[in-house]
TORKOL-4160 file (C-alpha; in steps of 0.2 Angstrom, whole numbers, padded with zeros to 4 digits, m for minus):
148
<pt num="1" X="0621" Y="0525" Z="0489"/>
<pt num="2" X="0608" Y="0537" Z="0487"/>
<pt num="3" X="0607" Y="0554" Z="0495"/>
<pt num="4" X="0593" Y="0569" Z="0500"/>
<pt num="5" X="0594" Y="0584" Z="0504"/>
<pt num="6" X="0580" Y="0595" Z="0512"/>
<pt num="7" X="0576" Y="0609" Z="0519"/>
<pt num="8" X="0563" Y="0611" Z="0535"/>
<pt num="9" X="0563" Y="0625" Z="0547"/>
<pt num="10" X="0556" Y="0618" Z="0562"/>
<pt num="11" X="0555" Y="0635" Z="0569"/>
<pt num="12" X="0544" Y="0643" Z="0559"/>
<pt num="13" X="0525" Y="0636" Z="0566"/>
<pt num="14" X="0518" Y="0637" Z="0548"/>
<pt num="15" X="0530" Y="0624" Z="0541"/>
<pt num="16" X="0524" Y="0610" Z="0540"/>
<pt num="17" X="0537" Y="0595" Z="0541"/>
<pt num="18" X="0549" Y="0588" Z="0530"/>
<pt num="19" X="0542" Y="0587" Z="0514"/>
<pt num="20" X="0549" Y="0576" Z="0499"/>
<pt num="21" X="0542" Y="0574" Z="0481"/>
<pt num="22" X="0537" Y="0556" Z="0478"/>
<pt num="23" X="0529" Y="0546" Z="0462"/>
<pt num="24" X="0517" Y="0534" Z="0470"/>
<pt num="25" X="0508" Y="0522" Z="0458"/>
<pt num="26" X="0504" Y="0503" Z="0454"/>
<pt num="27" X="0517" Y="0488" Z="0452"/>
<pt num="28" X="0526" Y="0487" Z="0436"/>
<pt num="29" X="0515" Y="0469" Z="0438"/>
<pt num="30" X="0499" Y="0478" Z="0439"/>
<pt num="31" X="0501" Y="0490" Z="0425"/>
<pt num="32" X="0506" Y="0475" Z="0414"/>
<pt num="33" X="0491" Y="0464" Z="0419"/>
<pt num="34" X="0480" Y="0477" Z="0420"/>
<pt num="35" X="0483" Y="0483" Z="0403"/>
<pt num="36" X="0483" Y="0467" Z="0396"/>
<pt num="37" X="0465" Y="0465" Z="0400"/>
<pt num="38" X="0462" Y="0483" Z="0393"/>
<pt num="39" X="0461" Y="0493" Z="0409"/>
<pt num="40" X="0470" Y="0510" Z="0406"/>
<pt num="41" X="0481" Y="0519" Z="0420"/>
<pt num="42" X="0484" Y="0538" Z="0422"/>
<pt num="43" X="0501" Y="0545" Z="0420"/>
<pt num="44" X="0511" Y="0544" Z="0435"/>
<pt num="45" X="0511" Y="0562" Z="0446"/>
<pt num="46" X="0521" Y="0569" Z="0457"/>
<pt num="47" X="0515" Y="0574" Z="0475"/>
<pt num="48" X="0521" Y="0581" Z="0492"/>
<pt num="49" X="0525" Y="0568" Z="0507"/>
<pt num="50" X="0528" Y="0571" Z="0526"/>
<pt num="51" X="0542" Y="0560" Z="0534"/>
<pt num="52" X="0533" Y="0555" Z="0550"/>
<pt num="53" X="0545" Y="0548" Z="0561"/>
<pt num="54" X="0530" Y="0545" Z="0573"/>
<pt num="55" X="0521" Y="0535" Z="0557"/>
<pt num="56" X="0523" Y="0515" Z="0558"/>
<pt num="57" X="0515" Y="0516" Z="0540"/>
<pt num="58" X="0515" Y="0526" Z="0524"/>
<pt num="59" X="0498" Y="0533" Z="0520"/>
<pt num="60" X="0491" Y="0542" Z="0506"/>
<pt num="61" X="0475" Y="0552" Z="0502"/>
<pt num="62" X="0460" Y="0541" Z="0499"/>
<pt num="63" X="0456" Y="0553" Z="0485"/>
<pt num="64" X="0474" Y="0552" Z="0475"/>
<pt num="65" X="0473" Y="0530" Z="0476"/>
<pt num="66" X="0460" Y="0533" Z="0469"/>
<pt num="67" X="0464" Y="0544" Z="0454"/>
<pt num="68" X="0479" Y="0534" Z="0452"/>
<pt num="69" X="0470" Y="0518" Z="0452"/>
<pt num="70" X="0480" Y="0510" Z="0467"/>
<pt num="71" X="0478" Y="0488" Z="0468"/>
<pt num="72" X="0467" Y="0488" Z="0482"/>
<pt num="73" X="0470" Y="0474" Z="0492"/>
<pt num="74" X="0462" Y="0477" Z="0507"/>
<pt num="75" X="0446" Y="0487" Z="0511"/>
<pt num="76" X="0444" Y="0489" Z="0529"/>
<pt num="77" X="0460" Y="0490" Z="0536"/>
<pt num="78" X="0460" Y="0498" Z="0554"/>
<pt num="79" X="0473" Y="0511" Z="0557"/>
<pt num="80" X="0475" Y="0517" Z="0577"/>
<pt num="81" X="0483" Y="0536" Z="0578"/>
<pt num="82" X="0483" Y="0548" Z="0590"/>
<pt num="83" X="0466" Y="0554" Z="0585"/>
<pt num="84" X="0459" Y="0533" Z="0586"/>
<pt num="85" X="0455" Y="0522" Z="0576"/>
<pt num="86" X="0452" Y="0524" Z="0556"/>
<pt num="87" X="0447" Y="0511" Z="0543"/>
<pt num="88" X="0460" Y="0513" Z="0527"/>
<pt num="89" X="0463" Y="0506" Z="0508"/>
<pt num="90" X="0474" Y="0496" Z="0510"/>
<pt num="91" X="0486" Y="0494" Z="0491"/>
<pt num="92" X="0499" Y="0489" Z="0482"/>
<pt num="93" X="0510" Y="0501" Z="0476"/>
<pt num="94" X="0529" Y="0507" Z="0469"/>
<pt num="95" X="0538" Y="0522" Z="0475"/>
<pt num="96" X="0551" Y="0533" Z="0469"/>
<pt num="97" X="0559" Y="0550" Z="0476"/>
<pt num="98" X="0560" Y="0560" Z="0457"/>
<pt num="99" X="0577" Y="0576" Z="0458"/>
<pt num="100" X="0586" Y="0563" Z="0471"/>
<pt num="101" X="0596" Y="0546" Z="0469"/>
<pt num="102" X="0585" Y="0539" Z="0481"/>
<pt num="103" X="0582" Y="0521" Z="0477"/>
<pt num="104" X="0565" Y="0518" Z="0473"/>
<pt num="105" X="0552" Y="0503" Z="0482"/>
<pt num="106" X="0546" Y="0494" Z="0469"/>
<pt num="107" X="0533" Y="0486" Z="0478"/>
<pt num="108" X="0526" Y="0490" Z="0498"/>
<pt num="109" X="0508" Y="0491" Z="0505"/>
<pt num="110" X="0501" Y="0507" Z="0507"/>
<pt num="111" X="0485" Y="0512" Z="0516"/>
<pt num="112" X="0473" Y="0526" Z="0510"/>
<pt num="113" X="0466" Y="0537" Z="0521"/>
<pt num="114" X="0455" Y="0556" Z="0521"/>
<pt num="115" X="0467" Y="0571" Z="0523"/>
<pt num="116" X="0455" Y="0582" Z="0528"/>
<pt num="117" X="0461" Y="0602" Z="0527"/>
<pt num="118" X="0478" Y="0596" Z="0521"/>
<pt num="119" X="0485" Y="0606" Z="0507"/>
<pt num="120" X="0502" Y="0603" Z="0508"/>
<pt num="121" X="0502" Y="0585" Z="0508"/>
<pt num="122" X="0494" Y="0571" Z="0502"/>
<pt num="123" X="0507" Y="0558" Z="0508"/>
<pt num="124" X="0514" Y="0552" Z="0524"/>
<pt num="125" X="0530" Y="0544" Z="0525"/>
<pt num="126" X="0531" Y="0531" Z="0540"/>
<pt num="127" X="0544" Y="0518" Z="0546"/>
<pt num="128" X="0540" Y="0503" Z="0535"/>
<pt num="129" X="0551" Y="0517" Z="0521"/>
<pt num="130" X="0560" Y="0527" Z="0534"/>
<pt num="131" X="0568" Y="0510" Z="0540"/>
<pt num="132" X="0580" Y="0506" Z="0523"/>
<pt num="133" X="0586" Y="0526" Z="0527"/>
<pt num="134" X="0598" Y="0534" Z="0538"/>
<pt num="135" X="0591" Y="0552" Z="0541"/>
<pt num="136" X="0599" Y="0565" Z="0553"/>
<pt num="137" X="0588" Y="0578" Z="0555"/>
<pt num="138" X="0601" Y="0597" Z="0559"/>
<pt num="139" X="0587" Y="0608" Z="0565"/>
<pt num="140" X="0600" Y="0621" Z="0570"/>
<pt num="141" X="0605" Y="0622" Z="0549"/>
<pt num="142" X="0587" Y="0619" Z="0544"/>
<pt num="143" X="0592" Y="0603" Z="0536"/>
<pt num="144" X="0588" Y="0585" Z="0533"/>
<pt num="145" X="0599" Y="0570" Z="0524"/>
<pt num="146" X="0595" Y="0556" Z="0519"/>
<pt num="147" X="0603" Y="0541" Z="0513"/>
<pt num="148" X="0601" Y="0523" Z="0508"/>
């Protein structure tokens, strides 16, 4: 079973959230056809994402898919927040938690999406990953577990 351990303290007004480091790039399937036909991929990179509890989907920045050269699958996808309604990339991609025993997603739709005046961030984590983990959020110990 894997096991996280963060710190958040949620009551300090500039903190943003939870925050873990994530790897997000292409399926192993990807890579291997893609570079079959000669396309190239960047190095994998590590990044900052928010467990959003209130999130039904994980998003990334529009700009990072890019760079990293996310499978689109999907151009227009709509996305309805709080702030109404975005249209998102929508990709195939693999996960992994680097510094925890997390188990990794080896393959999940992601959208992408602007983070506009984000700097801490460039990631959300909703349900459709939150759901495989049990999570107790302590904010007396300004603390957060996870496992899988």
């Amino acid at each position: 079973m894997g096991r996280a351990e963060l710190r958040w303290d949620p009551f300090d007004p500039k903190d943003p959230g939870p925050l873990i480091d994530i790897v997000i790039m292409n399926t192993p399937e990807v890579i291997e056809a893609g570079r079959a036909l000669g396309l190239e991929y960047p190095e994998a990179r590590r990044l900052k994402a928010l467990i959003d509890t209130g999130a039904s989907i994980t998003i990334v920045s529009r700009t990072f898919a890019k760079f990293c050269k996310l499978f689109t699958t999907s151009e227009g996808s709509e996305v309805r927040t709080l702030g109404g309604i975005y249209h998102c990339g929508e990709h195939a991609a693999s996960i992994s938690f680097p510094n925890t025993d997390l188990r990794s997603i080896d393959s999940i739709c992601v959208f992408s999406g602007d983070f506009i005046r984000e700097p801490r961030y460039a990631c959300l984590i909703g349900r459709d990953i939150l759901r495989n983990w049990r999570i107790t959020f302590d904010g007396k110990s300004k603390r957060i577990v996870i496992e899988d």
